[in-house]
Every structure is written in C-alpha cells, then in structure tokens.
N, C-alpha and C positions, 0 to 999 in steps of 0.2 A: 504494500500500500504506500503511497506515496502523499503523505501528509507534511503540511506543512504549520509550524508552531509560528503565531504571529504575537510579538512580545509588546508589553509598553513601550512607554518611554522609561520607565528603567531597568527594562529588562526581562520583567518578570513575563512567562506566561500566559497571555488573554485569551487566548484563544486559536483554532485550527481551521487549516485551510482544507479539505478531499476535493478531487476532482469531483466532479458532477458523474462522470461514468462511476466511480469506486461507491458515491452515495447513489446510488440506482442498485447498484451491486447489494449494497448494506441493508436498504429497505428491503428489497425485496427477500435476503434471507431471514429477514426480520419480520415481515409477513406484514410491511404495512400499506398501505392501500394510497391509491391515487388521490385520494380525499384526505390524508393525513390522518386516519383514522387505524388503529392495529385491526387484522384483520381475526377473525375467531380463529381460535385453535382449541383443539382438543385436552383436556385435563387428564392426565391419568386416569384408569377406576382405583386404582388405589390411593390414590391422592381424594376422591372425592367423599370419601365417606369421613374423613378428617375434616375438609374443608365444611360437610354438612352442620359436624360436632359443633366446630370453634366458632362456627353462623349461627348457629341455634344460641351457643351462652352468647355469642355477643350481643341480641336478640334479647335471651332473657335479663342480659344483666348490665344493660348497657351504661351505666355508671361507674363500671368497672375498668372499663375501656381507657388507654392512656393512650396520648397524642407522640405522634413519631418522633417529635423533637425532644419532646421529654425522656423516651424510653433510651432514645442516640445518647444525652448528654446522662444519663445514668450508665449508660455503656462507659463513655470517655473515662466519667469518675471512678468508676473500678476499675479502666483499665490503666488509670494513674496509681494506683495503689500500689 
C-alpha cells in the first residue's frame, strides 16, 4: 500500500494520504456500500446466542450500562498501575 503521512507544521502526524484505487480496494473488502453505508454481514451462530444474552440484560437493566469513554479511561487507570 502506498500511503502517504501528511505532518503539521511541527511535524507531528495529521493525517494520510491512499490513493483513491487502494481506498476502493479497502471498502470494498470492508463491505461498505456506494452510499457510505456498511453493508450487512453475517454474525456467527455462535456469536448470537451471547449477543441475545448481553441484549436482553442491557434491556433489563439498562442503568447498569456504562458509557465507552468511561469504561477506556478505567482501562488506562489500571493499566497505569
């Protein structure tokens, strides 16, 4: 793949260049649709009867429920430990 890293002005990082062919390339193994939209894909059966469970309590108990940011920065915090 031939990417290109496009830096600030001090150097750092902002952001990448793909050719337009390599992202055609990428979507499409990606499965996502002309509309920008992901296109359905199949769930394991073994995947779904877990995915039923943890719908059902989120469902029953939805108070319980913790927001992505919060559960990330309780990851960082133990992983400072």
């Amino acid at each position: 793949m031939s990417v290109q890293v496009i830096n600030d002005s001090q150097g750092k990082p902002a952001g990448v260049f793909i050719p337009i062919s390599e992202w055609e390339e990428i979507k499409t193994r990606l499965g996502e649709q002309e509309d920008g939209e992901s296109a359905d894909f199949d769930i394991p059966a073994w995947h779904k009867p877990i995915l039923d469970e943890r719908l059902k309590d989120y469902y029953d108990n939805p108070e319980e429920g913790v927001e992505f940011d919060q559960v990330m920065r309780e990851i960082d915090e133990e992983l400072k430990l």
